[in-house]
C-alpha positions as a Markdown table, in Angstrom:
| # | Residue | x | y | z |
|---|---|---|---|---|
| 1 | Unk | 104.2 | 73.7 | 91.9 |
| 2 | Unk | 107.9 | 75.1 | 91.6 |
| 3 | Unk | 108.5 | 77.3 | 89.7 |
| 4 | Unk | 112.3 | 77.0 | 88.1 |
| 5 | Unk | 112.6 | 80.9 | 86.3 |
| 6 | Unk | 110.5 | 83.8 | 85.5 |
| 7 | Unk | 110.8 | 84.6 | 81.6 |
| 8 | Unk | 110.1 | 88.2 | 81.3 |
| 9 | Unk | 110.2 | 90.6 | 78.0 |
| 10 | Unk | 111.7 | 93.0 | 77.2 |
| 11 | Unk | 108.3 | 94.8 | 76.8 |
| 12 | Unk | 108.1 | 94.4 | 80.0 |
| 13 | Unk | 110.9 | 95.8 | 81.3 |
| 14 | Unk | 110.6 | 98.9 | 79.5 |
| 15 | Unk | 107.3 | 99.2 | 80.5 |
| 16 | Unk | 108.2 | 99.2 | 84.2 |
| 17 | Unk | 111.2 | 101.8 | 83.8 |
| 18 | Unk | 109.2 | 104.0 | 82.1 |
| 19 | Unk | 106.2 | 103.8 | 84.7 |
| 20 | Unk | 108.8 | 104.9 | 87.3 |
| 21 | Unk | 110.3 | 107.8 | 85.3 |
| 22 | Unk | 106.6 | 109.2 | 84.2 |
| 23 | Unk | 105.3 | 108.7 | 88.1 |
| 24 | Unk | 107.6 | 107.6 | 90.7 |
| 25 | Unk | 109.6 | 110.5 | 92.6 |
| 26 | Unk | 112.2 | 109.9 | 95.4 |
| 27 | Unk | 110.7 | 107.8 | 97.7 |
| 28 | Unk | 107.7 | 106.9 | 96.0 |
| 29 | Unk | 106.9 | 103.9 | 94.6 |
| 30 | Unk | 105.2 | 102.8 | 91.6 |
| 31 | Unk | 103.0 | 99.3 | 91.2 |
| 32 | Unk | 101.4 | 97.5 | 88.6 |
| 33 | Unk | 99.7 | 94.1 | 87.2 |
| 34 | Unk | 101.9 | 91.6 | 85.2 |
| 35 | Unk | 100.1 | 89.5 | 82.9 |
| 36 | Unk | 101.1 | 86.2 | 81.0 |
| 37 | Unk | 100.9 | 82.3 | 81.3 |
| 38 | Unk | 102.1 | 79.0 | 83.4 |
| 39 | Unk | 104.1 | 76.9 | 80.8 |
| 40 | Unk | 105.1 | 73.8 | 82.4 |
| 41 | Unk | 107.9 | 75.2 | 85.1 |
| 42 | Unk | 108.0 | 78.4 | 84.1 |
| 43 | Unk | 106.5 | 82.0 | 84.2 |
| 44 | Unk | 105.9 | 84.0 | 80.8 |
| 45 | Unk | 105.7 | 87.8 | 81.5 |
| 46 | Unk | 104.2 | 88.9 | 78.3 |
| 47 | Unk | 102.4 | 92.2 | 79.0 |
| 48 | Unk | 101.6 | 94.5 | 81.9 |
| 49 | Unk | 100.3 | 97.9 | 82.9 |
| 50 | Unk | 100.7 | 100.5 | 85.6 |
| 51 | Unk | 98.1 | 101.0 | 88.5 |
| 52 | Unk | 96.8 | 104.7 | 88.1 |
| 53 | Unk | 97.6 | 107.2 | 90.7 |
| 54 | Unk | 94.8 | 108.5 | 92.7 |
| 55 | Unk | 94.4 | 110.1 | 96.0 |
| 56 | Unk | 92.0 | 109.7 | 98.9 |
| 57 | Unk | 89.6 | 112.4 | 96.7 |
| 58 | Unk | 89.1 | 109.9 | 94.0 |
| 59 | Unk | 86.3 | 108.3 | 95.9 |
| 60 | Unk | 84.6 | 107.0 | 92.8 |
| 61 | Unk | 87.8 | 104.8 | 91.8 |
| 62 | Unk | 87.5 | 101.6 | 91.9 |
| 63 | Unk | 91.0 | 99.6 | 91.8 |
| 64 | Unk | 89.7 | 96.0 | 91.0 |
| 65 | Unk | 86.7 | 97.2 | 88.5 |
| 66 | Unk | 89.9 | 99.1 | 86.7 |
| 67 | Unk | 92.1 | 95.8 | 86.5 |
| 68 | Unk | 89.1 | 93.8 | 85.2 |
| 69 | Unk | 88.4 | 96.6 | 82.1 |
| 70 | Unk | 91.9 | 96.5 | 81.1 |
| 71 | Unk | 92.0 | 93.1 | 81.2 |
| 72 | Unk | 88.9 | 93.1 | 79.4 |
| 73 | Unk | 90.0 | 95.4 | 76.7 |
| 74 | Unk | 93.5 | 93.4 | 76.3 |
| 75 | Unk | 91.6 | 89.6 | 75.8 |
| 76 | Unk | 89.4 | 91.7 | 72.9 |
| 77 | Unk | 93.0 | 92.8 | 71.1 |
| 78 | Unk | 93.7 | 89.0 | 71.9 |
| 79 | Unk | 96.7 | 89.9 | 74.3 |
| 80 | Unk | 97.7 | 87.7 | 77.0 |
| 81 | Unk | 95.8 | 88.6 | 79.5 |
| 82 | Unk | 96.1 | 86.1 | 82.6 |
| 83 | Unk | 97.0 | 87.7 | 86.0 |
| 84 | Unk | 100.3 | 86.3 | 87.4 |
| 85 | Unk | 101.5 | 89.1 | 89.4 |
| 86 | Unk | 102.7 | 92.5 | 90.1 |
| 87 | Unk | 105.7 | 94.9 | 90.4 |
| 88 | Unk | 106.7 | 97.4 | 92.0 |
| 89 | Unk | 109.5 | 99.7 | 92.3 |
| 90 | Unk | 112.1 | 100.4 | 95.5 |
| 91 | Unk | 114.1 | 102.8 | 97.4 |
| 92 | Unk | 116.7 | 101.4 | 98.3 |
| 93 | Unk | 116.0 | 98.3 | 98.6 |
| 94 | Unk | 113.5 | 98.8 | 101.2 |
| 95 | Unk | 110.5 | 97.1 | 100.1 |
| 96 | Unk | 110.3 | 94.3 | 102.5 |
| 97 | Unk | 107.0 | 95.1 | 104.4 |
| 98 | Unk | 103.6 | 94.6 | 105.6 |
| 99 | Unk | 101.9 | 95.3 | 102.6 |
| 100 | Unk | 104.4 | 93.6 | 100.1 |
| 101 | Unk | 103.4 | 90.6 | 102.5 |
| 102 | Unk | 99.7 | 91.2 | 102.3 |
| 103 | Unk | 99.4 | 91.9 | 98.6 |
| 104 | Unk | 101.7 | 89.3 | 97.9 |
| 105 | Unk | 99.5 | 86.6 | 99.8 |
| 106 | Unk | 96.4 | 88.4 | 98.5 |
| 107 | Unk | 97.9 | 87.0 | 94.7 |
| 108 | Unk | 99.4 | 83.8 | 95.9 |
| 109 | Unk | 96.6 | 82.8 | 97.6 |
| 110 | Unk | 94.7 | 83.2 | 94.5 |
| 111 | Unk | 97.0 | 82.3 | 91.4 |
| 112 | Unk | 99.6 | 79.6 | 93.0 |
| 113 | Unk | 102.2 | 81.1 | 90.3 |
| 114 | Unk | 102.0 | 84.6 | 91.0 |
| 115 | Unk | 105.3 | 86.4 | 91.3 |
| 116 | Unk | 106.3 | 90.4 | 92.8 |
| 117 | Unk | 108.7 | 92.1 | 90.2 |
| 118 | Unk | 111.4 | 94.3 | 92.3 |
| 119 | Unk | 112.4 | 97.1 | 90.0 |
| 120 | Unk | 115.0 | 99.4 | 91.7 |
| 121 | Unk | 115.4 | 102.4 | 89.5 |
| 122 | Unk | 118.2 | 103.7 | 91.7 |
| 123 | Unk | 120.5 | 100.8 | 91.0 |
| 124 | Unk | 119.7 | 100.8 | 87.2 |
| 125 | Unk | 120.5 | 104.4 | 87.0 |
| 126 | Unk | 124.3 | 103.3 | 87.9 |
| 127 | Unk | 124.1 | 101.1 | 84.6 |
| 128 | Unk | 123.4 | 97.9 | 85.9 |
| 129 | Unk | 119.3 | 96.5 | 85.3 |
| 130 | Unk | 118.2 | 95.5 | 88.8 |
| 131 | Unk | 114.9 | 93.4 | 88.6 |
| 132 | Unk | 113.8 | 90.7 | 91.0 |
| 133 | Unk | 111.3 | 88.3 | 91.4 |
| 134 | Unk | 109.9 | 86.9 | 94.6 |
| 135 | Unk | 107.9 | 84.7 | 96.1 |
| 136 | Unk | 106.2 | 84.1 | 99.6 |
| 137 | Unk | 107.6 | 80.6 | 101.0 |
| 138 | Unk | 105.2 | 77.6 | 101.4 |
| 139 | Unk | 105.6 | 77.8 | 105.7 |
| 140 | Unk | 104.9 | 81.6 | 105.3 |
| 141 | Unk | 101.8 | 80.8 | 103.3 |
| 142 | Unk | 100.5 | 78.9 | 105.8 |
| 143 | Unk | 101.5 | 81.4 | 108.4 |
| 144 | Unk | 99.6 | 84.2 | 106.8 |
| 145 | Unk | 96.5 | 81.2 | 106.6 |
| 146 | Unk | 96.6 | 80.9 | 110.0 |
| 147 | Unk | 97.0 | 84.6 | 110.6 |
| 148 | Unk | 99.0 | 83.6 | 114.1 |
| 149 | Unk | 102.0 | 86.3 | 114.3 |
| 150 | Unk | 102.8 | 85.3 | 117.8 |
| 151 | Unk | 106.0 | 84.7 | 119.0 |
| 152 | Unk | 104.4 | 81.1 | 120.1 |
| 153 | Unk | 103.0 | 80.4 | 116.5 |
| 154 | Unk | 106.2 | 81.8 | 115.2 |
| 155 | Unk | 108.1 | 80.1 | 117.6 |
| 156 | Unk | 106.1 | 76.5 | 116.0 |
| 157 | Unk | 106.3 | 77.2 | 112.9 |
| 158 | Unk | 110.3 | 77.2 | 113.0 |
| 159 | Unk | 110.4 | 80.1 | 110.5 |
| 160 | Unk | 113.1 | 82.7 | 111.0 |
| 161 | Unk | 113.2 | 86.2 | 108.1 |
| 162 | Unk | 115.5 | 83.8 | 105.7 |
| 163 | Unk | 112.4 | 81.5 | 105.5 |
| 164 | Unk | 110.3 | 84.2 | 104.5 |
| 165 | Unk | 110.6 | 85.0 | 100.7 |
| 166 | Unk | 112.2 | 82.8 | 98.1 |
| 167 | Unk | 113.8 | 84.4 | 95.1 |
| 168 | Unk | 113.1 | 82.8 | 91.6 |
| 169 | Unk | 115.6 | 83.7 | 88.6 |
| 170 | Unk | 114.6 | 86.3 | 85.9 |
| 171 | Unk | 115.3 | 85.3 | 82.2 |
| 172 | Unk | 114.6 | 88.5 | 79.8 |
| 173 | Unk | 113.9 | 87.6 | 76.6 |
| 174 | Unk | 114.0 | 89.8 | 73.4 |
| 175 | Unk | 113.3 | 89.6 | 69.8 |
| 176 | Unk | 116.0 | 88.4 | 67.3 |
| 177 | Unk | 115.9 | 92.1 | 66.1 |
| 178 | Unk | 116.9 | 93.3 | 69.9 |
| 179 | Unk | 119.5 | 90.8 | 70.0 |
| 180 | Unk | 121.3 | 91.8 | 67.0 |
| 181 | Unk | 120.7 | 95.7 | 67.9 |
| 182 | Unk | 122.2 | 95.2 | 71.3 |
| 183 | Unk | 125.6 | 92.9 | 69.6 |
| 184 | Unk | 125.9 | 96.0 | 67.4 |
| 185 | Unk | 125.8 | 98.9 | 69.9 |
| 186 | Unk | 128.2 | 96.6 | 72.3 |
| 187 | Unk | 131.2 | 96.8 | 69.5 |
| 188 | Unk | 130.4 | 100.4 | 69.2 |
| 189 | Unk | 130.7 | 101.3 | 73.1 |
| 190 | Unk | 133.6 | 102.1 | 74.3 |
| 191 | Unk | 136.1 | 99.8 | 76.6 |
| 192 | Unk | 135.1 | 100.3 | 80.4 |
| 193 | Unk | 137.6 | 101.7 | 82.8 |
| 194 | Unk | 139.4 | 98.7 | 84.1 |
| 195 | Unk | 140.4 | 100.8 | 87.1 |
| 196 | Unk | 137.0 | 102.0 | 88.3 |
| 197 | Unk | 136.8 | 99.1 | 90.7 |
| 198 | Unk | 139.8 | 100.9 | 92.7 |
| 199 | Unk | 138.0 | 104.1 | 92.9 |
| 200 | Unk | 137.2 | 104.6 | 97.0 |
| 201 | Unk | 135.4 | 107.5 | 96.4 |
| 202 | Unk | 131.8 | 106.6 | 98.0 |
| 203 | Unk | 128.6 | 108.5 | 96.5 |
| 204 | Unk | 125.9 | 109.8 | 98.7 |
| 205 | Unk | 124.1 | 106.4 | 97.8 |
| 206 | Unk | 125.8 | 104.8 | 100.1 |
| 207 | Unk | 125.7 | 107.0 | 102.8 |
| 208 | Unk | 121.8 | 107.2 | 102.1 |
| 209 | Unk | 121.5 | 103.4 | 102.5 |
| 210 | Unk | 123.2 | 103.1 | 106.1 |
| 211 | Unk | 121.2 | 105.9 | 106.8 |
| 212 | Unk | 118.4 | 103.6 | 106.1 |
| 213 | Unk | 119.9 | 100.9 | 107.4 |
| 214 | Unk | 120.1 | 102.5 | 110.9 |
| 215 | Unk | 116.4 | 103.7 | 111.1 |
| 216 | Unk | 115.3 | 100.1 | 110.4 |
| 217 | Unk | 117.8 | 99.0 | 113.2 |
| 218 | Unk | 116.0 | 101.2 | 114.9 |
| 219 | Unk | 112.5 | 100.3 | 114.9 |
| 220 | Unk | 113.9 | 96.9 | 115.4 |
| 221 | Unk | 115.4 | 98.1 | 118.8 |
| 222 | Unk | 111.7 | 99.2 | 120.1 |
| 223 | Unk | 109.9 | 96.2 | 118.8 |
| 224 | Unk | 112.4 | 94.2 | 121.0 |
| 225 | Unk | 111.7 | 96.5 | 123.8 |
| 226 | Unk | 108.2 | 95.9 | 123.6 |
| 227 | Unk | 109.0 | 92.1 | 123.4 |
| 228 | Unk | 111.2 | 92.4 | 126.6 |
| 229 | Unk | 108.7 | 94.8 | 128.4 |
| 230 | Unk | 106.2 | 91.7 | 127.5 |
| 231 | Unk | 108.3 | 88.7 | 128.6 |
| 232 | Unk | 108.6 | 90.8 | 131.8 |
| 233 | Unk | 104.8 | 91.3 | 132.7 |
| 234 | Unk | 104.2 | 87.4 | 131.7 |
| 235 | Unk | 107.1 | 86.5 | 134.5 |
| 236 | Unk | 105.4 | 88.8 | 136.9 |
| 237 | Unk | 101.8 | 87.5 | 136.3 |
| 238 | Unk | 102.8 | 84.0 | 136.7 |
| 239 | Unk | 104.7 | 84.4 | 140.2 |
| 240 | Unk | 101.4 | 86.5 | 141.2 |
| 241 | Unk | 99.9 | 83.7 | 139.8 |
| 242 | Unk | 101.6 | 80.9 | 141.6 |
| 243 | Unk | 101.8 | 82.9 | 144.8 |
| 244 | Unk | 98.2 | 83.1 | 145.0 |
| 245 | Unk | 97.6 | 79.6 | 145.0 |
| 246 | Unk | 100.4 | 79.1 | 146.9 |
| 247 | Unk | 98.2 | 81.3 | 149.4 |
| 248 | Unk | 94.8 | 79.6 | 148.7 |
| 249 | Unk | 96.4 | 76.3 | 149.0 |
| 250 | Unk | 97.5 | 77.2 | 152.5 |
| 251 | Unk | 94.3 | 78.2 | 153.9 |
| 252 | Unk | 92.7 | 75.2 | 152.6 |
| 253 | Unk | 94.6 | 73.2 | 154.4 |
| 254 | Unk | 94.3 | 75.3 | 158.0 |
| 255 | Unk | 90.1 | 75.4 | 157.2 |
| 256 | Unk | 90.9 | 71.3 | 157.3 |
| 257 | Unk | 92.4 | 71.2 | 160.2 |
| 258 | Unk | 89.8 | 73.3 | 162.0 |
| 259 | Unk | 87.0 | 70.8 | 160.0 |
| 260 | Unk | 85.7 | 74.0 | 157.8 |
| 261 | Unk | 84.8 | 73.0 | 154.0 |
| 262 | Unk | 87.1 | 74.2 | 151.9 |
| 263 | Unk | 87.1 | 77.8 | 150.2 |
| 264 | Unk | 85.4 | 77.7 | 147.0 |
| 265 | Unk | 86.8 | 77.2 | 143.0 |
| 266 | Unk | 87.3 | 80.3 | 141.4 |
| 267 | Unk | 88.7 | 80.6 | 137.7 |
| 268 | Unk | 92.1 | 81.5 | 137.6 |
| 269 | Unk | 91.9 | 82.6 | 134.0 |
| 270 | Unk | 89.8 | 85.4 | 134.6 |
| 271 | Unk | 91.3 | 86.7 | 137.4 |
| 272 | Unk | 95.0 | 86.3 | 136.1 |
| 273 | Unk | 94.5 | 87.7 | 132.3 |
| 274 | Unk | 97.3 | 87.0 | 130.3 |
| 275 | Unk | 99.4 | 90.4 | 128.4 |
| 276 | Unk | 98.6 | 90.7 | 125.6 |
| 277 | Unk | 101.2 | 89.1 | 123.0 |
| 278 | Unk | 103.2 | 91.8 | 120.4 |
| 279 | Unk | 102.9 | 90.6 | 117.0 |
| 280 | Unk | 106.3 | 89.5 | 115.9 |
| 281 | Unk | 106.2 | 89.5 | 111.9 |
| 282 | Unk | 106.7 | 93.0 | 112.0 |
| 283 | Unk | 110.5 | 92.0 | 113.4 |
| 284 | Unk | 110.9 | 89.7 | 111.3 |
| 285 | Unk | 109.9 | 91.9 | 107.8 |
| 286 | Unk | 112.6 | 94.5 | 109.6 |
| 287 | Unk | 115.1 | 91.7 | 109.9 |
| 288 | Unk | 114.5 | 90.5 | 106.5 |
| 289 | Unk | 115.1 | 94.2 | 104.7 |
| 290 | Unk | 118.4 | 93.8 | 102.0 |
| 291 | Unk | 119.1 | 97.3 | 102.5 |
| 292 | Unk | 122.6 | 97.4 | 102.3 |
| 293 | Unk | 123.4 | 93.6 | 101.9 |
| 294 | Unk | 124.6 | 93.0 | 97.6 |
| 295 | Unk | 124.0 | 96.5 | 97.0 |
| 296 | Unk | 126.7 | 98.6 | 98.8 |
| 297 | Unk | 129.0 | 95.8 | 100.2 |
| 298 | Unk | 131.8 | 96.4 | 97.4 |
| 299 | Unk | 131.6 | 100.1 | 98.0 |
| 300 | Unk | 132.1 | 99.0 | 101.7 |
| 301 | Unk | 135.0 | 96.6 | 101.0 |
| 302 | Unk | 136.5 | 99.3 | 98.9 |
| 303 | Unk | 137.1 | 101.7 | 101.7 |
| 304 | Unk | 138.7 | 98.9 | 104.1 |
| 305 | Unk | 141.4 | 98.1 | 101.1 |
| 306 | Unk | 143.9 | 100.8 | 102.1 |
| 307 | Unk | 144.0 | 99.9 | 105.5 |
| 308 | Unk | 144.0 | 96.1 | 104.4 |
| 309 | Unk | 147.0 | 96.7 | 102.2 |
| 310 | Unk | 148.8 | 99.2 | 104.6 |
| 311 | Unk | 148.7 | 96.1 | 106.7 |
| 312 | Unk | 150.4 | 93.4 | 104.9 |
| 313 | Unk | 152.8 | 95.8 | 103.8 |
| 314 | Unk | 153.9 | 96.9 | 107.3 |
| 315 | Unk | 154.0 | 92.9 | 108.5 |
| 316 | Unk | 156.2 | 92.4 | 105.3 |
| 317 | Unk | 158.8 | 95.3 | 106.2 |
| 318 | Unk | 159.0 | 94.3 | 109.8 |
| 319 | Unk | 159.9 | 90.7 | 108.7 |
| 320 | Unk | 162.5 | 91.8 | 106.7 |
C-alpha cells in the first residue's frame, strides 16, 4: 500500500519537457497521462502522452473517450499501457490547488498507486531537472470521502496543510547506452565556476516568486477574514440565542405564578439558523503552496551574507 519510489524513464522525462516547450507558455500549464505498472513497492513510469489542447469551441471533444483510444492504440503496439497517473507542469511552484486536489483524488480514488508528476520548466531552464511526485495523504483521502471541508471536520480530522500531500522519491532510469553517453559528455564539459555560489546578484525569478508569494498571502488574509467575520455572527447568534430563552424561561415562570399554562415549545433551530460555515480547504491549499520555500531560499540567504559577515567582522575589531 506504500509506495517506497517512483521509477520513471528517461522517455518520460523527455516527453514531458518537450510537451511544455511545444504548448505551455508563461503561465500556462501543460498535463498529461502517465502510464506503467505496480511492481511490488514500486512505481514503473514507462510511457505517457500529453492531453490535447482544446477550447470551450471544441464541444465535440471528449477527454476520457481520447485517453481510452490511446490507450487502446498503445495495448495493440503491446506498450504498457496501465493508467498510474498524471503530470503536469508549474509556475513557480504554484500548483497546489483545488483542482490538483480534485484530479488527484479523482486517480487515487480509482488506482490506489497513482502518482502527480511536478515538472517545473522554469527551474530546469537554470540547469537543474526539477520533477516531483506526489501523493494525497491517507487522512486527506478520507477527507475528500467525506467531502466535509468545515473548520469542525477539519478541526476532527487533526489534519493541518503538512498532512496534506506526501512526497515519494523519483528514480530516472536510462538505457546502458544513456549512461555511457552522459559519462562521456560529463568529461567533456567544462569545470563549473566554483565562485557562482557568491554571486548576490538576484534574477527577476526571484523577485517574480515573492511577488507570488504575496498574492497568495493575500487571498489567505480574506479567507481569514471571512473566517473571523463568521466566528463573529456564530457568537452573536448564540447570545441572541441564549437571551431568548433566557426571556422565555422568565415568563414561564411569572405565567406559574399567576397559575397560566405555560407558553408553548417552539423549535429553536428554525428560528435561530446557524451561518453558514466557510469552507476551509481552500486555506489550507494556500498555506500549503512551496512557492518560495527550496526554490529561492539560497538566493535569499545570499543577500543577507554581506551584512552577516560585516557583522562578525565589526564584533572582531571592537574586541580587539
Amino acid at each position: 500500500d506504500h509506495l517506497l519510489c517512483v521509477c520513471v524513464r528517461l522517455q518520460v522525462v523527455l516527453k514531458i519537457i518537450k510537451h511544455y516547450q511545444e504548448e505551455g507558455q508563461g503561465s500556462e500549464v501543460v498535463q498529461g497521462v502517465l502510464l506503467g505498472l505496480v511492481v511490488e513497492d514500486r512505481l514503473e513510469i514507462t510511457n505517457c502522452f500529453p492531453f490535447p489542447q482544446h477550447t470551450e469551441d471544441d464541444v465535440d471533444f471528449d477527454e476520457v473517450q481520447y485517453q481510452m483510444e490511446m490507450m487502446r492504440s498503445l495495448r495493440h503496439v503491446n506498450i504498457d499501457h496501465l493508467h498510474v497517473g498524471w503530470y503536469q507542469s508549474t509556475y513557480y511552484g504554484s500548483f497546489v490547488s483545488r483542482a490538483l486536489l480534485d484530479s488527484q483524488f479523482s486517480y487515487q480514488h480509482a488506482i490506489e498507486e497513482s502518482v502527480v508528476l511536478i515538472y517545473d520548466p522554469i527551474k530546469t531552464a537554470q540547469g537543474s531537472l526539477c520533477l516531483k511526485a506526489y501523493r494525497l495523504t491517507p487522512k486527506l483521502m478520507e477527507i475528500c470521502k467525506e467531502k466535509d471541508f468545515s473548520p469542525e471536520g477539519l478541526k476532527k480530522a487533526c489534519i493541518g496543510y503538512e498532512h496534506m500531500f506526501e512526497e515519494v522519491p523519483i528514480v530516472i532510469k536510462n538505457s546502458h547506452l544513456i549512461n555511457v553517453l552522459l559519462l562521456d559528455l560529463q568529461e567533456k564539459s567544462t569545470v563549473a565556476d566554483k565562485h557562482e555560489l557568491l554571486n548576490l546578484s538576484s534574477s527577476n525569478h526571484l523577485e517574480k516568486s515573492l511577488q507570488l508569494l504575496m498574492d497568495r498571502m493575500d487571498d489567505m488574509s480574506q479567507d481569514i477574514g471571512k473566517y473571523n467575520t463568521y466566528c463573529r455572527n456564530l457568537s452573536k447568534q448564540q447570545q441572541q440565542k441564549q437571551q431568548y430563552l433566557q426571556r422565555r424561561q422568565q415568563e414561564n415562570a411569572q405565567r406559574q405564578s399567576r397559575g397560566e399554562p405555560p407558553l408553548p415549545e417552539e423549535d429553536i433551530s428554525k428560528m435561530f439558523k446557524p451561518p453558514q460555515a466557510p469552507a476551509r480547504m481552500d486555506t489550507l491549499l494556500i498555506a500549503g503552496t512551496r512557492g518560495v520555500n527550496g526554490r529561492r531560499s539560497p538566493s535569499i540567504k545570499r543577500l543577507f551574507l554581506p551584512n552577516r559577515h560585516y557583522n562578525s567582522l565589526f564584533v572582531h575589531f571592537k574586541a580587539s
